[in-house]
RODO-2510 file (C-alpha; in nm, 4 decimals, decimal comma):
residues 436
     n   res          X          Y          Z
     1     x   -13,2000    -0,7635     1,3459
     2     x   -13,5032    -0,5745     1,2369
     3     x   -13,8258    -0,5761     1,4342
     4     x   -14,1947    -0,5314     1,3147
     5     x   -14,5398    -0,5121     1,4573
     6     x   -14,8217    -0,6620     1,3373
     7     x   -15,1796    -0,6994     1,4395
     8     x   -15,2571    -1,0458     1,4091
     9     x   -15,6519    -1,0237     1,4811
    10     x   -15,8152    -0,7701     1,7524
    11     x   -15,6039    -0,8169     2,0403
    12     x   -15,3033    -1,0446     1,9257
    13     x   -14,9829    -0,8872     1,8458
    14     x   -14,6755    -1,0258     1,6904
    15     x   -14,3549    -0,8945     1,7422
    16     x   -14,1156    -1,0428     1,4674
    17     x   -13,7215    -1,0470     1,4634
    18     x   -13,5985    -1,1319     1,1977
    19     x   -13,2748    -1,3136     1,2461
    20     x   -13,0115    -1,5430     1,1129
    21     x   -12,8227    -1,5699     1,3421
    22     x   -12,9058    -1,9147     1,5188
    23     x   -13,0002    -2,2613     1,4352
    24     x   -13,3077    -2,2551     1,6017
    25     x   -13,5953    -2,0042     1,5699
    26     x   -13,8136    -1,9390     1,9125
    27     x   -14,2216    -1,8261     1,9575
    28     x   -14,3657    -1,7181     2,2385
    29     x   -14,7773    -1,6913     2,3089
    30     x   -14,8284    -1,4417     2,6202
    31     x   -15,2101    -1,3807     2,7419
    32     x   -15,1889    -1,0412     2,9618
    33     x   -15,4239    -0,9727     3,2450
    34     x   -15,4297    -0,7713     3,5405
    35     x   -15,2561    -0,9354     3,8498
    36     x   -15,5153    -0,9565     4,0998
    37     x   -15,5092    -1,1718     4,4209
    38     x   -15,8098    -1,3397     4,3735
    39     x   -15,7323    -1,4824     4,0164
    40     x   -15,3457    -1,4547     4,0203
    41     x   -15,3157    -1,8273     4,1222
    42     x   -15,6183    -1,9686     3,8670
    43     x   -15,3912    -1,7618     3,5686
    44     x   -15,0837    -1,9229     3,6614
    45     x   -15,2039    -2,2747     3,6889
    46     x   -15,3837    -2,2391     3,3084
    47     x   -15,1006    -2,3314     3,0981
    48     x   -14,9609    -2,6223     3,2756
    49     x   -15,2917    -2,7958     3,2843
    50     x   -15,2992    -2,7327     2,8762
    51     x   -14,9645    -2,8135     2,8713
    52     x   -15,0931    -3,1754     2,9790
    53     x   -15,2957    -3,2724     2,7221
    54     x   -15,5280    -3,1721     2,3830
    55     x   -15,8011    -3,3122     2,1575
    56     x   -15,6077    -3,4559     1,9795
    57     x   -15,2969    -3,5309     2,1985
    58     x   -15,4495    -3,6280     2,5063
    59     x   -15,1675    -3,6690     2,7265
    60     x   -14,8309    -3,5346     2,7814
    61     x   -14,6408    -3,8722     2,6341
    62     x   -14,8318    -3,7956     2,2484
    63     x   -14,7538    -3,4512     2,3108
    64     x   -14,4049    -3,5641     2,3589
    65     x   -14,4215    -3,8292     2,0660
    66     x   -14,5382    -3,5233     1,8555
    67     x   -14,2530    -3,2718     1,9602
    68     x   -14,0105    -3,5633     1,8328
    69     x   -14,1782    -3,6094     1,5218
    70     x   -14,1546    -3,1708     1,4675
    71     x   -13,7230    -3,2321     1,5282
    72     x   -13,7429    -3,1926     1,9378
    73     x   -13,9216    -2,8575     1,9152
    74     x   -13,9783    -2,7981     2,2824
    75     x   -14,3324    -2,6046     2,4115
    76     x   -14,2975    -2,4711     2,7463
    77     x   -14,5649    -2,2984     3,0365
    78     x   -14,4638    -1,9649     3,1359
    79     x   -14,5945    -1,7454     3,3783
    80     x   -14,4334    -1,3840     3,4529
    81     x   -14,4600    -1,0683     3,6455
    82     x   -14,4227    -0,7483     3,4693
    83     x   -14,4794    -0,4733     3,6872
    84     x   -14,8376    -0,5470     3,7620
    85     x   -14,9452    -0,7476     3,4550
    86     x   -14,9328    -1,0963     3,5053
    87     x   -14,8473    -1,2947     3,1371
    88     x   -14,9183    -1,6294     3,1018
    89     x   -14,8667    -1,8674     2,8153
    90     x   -14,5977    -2,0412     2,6218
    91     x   -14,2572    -2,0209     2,4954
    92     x   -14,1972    -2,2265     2,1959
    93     x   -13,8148    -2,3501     2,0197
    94     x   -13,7882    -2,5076     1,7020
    95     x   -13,5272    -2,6307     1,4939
    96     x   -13,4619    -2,4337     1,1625
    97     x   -13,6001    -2,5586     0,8230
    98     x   -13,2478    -2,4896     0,6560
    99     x   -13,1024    -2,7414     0,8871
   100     x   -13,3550    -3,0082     0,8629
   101     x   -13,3877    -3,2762     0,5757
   102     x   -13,6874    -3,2334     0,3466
   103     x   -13,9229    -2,9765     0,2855
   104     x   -14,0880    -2,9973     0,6028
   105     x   -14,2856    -2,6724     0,7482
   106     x   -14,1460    -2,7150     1,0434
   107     x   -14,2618    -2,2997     1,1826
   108     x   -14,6563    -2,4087     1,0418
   109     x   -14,6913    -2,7422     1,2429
   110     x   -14,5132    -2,6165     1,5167
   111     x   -14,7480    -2,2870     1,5531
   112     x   -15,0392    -2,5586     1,4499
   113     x   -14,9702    -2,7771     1,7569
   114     x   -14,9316    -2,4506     1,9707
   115     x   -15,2672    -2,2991     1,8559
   116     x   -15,3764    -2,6983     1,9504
   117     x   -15,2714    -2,6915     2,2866
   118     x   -15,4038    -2,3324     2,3603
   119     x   -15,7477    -2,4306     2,2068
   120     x   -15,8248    -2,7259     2,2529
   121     x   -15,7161    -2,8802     2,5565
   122     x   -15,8457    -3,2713     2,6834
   123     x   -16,1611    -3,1770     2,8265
   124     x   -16,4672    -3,3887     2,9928
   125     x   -16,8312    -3,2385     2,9303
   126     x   -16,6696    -2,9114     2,7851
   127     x   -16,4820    -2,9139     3,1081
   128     x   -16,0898    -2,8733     3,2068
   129     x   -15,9832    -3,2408     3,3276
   130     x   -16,0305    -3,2385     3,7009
   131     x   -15,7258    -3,4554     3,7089
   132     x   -15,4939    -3,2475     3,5283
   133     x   -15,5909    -2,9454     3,7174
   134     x   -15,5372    -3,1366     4,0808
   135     x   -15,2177    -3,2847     3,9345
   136     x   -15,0941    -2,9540     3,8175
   137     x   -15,2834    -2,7336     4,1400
   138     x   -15,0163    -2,9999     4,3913
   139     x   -14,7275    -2,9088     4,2050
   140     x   -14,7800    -2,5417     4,1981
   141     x   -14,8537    -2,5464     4,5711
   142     x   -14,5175    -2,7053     4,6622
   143     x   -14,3673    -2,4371     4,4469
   144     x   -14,5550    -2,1466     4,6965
   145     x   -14,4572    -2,3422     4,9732
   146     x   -14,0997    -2,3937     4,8831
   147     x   -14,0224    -1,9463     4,8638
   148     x   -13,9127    -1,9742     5,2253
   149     x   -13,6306    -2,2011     5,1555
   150     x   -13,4320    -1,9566     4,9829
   151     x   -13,4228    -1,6815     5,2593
   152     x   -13,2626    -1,4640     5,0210
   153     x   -13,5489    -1,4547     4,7625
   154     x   -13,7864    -1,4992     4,9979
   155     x   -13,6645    -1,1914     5,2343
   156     x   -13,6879    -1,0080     4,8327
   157     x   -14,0734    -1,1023     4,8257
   158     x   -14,1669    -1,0447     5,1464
   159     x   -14,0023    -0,7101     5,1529
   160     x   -14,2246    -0,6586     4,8440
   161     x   -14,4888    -0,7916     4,9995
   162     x   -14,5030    -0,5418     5,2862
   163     x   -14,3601    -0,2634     5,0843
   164     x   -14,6502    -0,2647     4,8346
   165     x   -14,9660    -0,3949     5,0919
   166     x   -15,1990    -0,2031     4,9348
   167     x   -15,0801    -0,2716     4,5465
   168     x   -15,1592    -0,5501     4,3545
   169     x   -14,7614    -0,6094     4,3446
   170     x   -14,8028    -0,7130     4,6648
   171     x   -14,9334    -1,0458     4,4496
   172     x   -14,6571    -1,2830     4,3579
   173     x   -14,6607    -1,4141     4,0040
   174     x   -14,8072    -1,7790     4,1314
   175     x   -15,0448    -1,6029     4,3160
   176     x   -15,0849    -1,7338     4,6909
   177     x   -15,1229    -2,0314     4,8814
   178     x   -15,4929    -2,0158     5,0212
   179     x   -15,6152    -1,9044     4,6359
   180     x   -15,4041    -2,2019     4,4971
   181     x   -15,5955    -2,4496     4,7308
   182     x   -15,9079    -2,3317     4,6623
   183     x   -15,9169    -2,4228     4,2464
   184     x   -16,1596    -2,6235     4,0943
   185     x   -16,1392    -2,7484     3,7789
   186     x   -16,5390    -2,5892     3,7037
   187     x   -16,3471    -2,2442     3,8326
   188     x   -16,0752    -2,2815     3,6560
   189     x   -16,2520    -2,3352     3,2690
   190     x   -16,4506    -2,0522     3,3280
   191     x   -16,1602    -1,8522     3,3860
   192     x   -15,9831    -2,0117     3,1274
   193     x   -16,2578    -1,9128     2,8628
   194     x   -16,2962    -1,5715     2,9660
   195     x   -15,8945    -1,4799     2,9304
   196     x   -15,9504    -1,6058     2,5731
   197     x   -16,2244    -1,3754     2,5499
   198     x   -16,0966    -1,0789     2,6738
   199     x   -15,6617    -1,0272     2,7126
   200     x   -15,4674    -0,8763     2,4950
   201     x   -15,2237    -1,1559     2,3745
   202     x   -14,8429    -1,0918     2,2612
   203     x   -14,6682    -1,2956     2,0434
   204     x   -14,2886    -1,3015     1,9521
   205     x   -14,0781    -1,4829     1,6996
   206     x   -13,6900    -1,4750     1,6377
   207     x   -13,6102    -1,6658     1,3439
   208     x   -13,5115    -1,6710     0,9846
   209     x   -13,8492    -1,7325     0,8624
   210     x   -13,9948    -1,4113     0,6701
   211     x   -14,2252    -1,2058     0,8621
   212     x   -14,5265    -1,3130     0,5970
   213     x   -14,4886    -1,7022     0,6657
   214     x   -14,4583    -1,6375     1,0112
   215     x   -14,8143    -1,4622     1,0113
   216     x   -14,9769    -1,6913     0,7675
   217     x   -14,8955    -1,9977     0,9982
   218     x   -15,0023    -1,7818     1,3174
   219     x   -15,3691    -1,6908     1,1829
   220     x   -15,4243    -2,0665     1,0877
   221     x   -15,3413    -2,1671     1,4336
   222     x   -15,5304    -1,9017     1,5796
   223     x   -15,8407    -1,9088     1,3304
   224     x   -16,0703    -2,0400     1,6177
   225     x   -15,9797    -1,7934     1,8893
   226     x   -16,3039    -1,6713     2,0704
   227     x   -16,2105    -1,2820     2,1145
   228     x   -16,4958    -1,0365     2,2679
   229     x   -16,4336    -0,7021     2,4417
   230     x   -16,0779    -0,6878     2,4716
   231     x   -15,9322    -0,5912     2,8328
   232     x   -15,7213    -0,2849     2,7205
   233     x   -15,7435    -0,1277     3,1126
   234     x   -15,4311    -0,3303     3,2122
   235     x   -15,1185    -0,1791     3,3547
   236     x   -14,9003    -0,0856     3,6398
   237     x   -15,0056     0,1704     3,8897
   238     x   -14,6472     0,3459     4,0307
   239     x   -14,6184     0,4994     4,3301
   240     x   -14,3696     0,8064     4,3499
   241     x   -14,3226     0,8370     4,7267
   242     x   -14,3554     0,6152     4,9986
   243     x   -14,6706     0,4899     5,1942
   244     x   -14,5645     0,7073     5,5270
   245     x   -14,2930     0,9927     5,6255
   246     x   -14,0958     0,7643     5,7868
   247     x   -13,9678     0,4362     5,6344
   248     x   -14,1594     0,1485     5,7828
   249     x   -13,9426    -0,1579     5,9809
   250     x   -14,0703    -0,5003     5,9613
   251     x   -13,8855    -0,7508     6,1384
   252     x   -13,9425    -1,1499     6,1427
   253     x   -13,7928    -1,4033     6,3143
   254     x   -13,6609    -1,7302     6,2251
   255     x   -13,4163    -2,0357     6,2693
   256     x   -13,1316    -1,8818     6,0576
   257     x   -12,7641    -1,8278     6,1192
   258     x   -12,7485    -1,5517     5,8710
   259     x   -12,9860    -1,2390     5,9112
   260     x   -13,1516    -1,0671     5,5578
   261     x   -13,1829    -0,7362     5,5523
   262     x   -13,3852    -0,5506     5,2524
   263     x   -13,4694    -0,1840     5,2179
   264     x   -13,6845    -0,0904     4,9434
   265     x   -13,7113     0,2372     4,7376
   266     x   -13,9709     0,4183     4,5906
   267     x   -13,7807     0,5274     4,2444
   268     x   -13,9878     0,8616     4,2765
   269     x   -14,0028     1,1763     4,0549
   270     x   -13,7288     1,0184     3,7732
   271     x   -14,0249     0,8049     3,6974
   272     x   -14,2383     1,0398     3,5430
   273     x   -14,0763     1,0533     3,2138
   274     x   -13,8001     0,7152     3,3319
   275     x   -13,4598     0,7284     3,1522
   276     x   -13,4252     0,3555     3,1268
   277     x   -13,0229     0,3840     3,0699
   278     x   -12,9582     0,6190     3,3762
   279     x   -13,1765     0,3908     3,5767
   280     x   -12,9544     0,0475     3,4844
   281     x   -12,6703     0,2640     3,5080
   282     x   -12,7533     0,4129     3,8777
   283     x   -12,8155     0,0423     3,9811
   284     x   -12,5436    -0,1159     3,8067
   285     x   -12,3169     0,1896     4,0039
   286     x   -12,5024     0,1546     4,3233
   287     x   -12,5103    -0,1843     4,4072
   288     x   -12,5380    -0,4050     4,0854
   289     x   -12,2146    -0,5435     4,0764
   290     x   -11,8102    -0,6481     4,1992
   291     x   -11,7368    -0,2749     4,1538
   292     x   -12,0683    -0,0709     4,3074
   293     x   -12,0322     0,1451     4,6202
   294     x   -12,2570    -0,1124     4,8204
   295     x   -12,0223    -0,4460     4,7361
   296     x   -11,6560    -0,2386     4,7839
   297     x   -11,7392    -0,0164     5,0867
   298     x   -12,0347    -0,2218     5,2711
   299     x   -11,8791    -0,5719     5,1695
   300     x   -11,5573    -0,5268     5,0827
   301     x   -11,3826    -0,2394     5,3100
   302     x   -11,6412    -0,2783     5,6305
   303     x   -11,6919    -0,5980     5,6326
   304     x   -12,0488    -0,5517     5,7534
   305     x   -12,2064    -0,8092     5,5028
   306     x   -12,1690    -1,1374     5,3826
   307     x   -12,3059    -1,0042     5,0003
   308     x   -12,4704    -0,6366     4,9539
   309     x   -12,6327    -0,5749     4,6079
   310     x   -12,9242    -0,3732     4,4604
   311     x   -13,1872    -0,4466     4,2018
   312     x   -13,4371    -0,2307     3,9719
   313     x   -13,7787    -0,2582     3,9078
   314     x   -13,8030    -0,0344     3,5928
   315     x   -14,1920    -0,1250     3,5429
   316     x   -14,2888    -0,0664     3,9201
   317     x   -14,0468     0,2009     4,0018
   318     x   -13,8538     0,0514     4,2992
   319     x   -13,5071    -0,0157     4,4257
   320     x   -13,4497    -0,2965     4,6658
   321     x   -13,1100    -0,3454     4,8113
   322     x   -13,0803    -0,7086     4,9390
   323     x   -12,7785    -0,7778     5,2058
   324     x   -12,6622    -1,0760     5,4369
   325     x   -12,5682    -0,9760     5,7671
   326     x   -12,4353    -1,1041     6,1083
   327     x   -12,7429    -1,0109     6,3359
   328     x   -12,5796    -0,7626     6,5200
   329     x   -12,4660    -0,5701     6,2516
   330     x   -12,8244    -0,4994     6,1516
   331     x   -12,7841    -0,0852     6,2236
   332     x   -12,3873    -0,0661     6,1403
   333     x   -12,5001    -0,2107     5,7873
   334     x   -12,7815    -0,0343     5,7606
   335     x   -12,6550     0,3343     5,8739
   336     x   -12,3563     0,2495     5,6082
   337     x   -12,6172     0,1433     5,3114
   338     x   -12,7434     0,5031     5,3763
   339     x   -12,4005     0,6639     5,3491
   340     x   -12,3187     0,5407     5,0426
   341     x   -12,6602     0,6411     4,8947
   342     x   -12,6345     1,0229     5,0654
   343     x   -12,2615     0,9865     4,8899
   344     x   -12,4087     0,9417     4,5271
   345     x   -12,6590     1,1819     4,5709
   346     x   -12,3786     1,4304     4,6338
   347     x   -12,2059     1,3276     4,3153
   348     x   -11,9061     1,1126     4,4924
   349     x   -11,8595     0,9075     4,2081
   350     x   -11,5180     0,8415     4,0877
   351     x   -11,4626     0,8431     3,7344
   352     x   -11,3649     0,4851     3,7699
   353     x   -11,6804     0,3760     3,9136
   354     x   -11,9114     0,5747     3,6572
   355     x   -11,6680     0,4030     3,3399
   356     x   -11,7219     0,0259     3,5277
   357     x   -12,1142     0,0951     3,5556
   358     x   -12,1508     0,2378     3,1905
   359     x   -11,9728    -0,0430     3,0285
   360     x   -12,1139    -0,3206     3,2680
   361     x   -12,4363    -0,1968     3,1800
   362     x   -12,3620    -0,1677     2,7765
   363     x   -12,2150    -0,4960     2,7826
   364     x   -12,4893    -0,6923     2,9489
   365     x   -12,7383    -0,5061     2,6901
   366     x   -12,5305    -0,6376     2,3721
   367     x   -12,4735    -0,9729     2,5394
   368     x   -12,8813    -1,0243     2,5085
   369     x   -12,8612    -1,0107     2,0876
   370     x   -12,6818    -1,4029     2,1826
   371     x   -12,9570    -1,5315     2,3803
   372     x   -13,3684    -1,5937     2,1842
   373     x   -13,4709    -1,6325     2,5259
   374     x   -13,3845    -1,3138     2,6752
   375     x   -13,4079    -1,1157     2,3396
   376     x   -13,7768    -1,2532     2,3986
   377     x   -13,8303    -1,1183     2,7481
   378     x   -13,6451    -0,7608     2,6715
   379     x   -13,8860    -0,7090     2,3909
   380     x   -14,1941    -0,8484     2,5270
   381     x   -14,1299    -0,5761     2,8389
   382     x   -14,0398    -0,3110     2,5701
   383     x   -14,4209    -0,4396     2,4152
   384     x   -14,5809    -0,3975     2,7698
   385     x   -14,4132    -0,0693     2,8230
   386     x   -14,4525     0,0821     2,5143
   387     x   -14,0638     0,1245     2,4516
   388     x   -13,9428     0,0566     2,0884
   389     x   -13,5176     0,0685     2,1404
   390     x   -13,3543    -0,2103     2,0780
   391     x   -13,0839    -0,3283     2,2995
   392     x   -12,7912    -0,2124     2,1226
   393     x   -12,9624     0,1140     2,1158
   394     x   -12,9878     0,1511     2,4995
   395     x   -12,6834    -0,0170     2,5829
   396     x   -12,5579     0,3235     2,3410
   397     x   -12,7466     0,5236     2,5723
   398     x   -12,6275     0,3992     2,8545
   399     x   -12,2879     0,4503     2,7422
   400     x   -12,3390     0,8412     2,7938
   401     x   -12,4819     0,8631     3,1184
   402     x   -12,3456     1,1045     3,3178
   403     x   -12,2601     1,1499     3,6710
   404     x   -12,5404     1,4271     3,6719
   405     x   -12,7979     1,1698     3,5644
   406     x   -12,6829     0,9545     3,8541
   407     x   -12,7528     1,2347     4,1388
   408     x   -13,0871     1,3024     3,9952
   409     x   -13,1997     0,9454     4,0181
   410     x   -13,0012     0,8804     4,3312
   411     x   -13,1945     1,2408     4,4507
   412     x   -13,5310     1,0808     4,3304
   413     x   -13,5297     0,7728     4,5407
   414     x   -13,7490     0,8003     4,8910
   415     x   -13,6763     0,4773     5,1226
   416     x   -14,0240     0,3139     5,1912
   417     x   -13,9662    -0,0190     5,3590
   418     x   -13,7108    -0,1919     5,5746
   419     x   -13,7390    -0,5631     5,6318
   420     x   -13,5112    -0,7733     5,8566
   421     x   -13,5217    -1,1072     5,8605
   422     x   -13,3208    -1,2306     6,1765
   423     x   -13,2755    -1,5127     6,4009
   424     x   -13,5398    -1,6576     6,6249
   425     x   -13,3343    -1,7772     6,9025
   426     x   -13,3511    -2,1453     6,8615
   427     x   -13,0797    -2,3551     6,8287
   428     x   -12,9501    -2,5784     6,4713
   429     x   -13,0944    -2,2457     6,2692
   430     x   -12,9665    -2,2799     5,8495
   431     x   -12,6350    -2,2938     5,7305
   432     x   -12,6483    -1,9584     5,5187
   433     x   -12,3196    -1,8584     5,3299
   434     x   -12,4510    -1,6227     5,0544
   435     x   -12,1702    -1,4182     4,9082
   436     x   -12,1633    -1,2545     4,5873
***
């Protein structure tokens, strides 16, 4: 697999993989903006109301009669969080030419109904169709609404939440509920015309179609994008040390059974010039899986947790470890957490532990050269990032981390935020049996 960068037109960026190695090729159409409270929610909600319906396809039923005529080539909404860019857009699969009858260009009408849908949606009066947009606003609401059901995510984001008050990570990717309810369709176009306008946009194809075709059908598609000043002043502010000397507690109550506890990490000083293998590696070692310090000692040996795992934030330079815990093991858990932190930074890692975390790491890397769809998200962070290794080459890396590397990230990390979620005293609380 070979990739290439092209600039498409000011702005637009393709990122082709060249690839035989599946039946199907994928596309993806990101528009990148600045995650911002106010217009976080209006950015999400964009490409499910084009998703409903275009000039010429003015509902989702001939959009759907026209994927089955293209061989069930599928054209999804996406919206993502990376770091502090929100991207919204598409993600596109498609059946390979070599597999289908005829001499059908499958890649050119696909990108053709793609450009369709992100140009020319149904409108009224040059205006976004109010009842897409209410349709689409009521369904997006429920999914904002629905976070706290999942107390284990939702103790995650609220950590996050708290953690980063004064960031614009504080934003979720759907934005929030109050800025969801306030859309208007009127609103909404205008906002919709001016991300046209002005983001960067990143495209990415895995396929067996040569990099030329691929462009040719891409400008034809995109022939009647408006661009004007291009939004270049788009990226990810990171913190290196935490908001006050002393890590913050916040503490909410509600009906559970099950408390969540969630301390989060500034990744500090490593993040200057970030080794991205040492930082999987420290996770992976830490608390990302069946053999990390957190899961055998806090889980496993103590008993002081239903699950215990960590996760890292590469783009935003933070650690969050995320644990299930009888309520009144809140400071037992906790104090242990700590230990096994203060133990790493010492350099108390077996040779055992350091072997599992390398090849765990390595492993999931190579394991993402199977998979279009998360080949497409590893390289459209690498894009965002400005990283050009390829999997294979940092799973290679991350093969030769050494215990040294380890201590200087575990050295590096300054605890900003507790969060507890616990019980609220009320009786018939959740059934919560989280375990890894």
């Amino acid at each position: 697999m070979e990739l290439t960068r092209t600039e498409l037109m000011p702005g637009v960026w393709l990122s082709c993989l060249r690839s035989d190695k599946f039946k199907t090729a994928c596309m993806s159409l990101s528009l990148l903006t600045q995650l911002r409270r106010e217009t976080a929610a209006m950015n999400a909600l964009i490409p499910y109301v084009l998703r409903r319906g275009t000039t010429r396809y003015g509902d989702m039923e001939a959009i759907s009669a026209r994927l089955d005529e293209l061989y069930g080539t599928a054209i999804e909404p996406v919206v993502r969080r990376i770091g502090e860019i929100q991207c919204l857009g598409f993600y596109l699969s498609l059946p390979e030419a070599a597999f289908l009858p005829g001499k059908q260009d499958i890649l050119r009408d696909a990108s053709a109904l793609l450009g369709e849908m992100l140009l020319s949606p149904a409108t009224r009066g040059g205006l976004l169709l109010p009842r897409y947009v209410d349709s689409e606003k009521e369904k997006m609401l429920d999914v904002i609404r629905s976070r706290v059901n999942d107390k284990r995510s939702y103790s995650l984001f609220r950590c996050l939440e708290e953690m980063c008050c004064y960031e614009d990570f504080s934003v979720g990717r759907l934005g929030g509920e109050a800025e969801c309810q306030a859309i208007h369709y009127q609103k909404l176009t205008r906002q919709y015309r001016k991300l046209l306008l002005e983001s960067p946009i990143e495209i990415f194809y895995c396929g067996r179609s040569p990099e030329q075709q691929v462009i040719s059908a891409l400008r034809d598609a995109l022939i009647t994008l408006p661009r004007g000043e291009i939004d270049s002043d788009i990226g990810t502010e990171i913190r290196m040390n935490a908001l006050e000397e002393q890590p913050r507690l916040v503490e909410e109550a509600m009906d559970v059974t099950q408390g969540k506890l969630v301390i989060g990490f500034r990744l500090g000083e490593c993040m200057e010039e970030p080794d991205l293998a040492a930082l999987y590696v420290f996770n992976a070692a830490f608390g990302g899986g069946t053999t990390s310090k957190l899961f055998m000692n806090v889980r496993e040996k103590l008993s002081l947790c239903y699950y215990a795992s960590s996760l890292v934030d590469v783009h935003k330079g933070l650690l969050l470890v995320s644990s299930g815990i009888e309520f009144s093991n809140f400071e037992a858990a906790k104090g242990e957490i700590f230990a096994q932190l203060e133990a790493m930074r010492r350099g108390e890692i077996s040779q055992e532990e350091l072997e599992a975390a390398r090849s765990g790491v390595a492993s999931d890397l190579r394991s993402l050269v199977d998979s279009q769809g998360e080949l497409e998200g590893y390289y459209l962070a690498q894009a965002l990032d400005g990283e050009g290794c390829s999997p294979l080459e940092l799973a290679e890396l991350a093969e030769n981390v050494s215990r040294e590397e380890l201590m200087a990230v575990a050295n590096s990390l300054d605890c900003d935020l507790i969060y507890f979620l616990k019980g609220s005293g009320e009786t018939g609380g959740e059934e919560d049996t989280d375990a890894e």
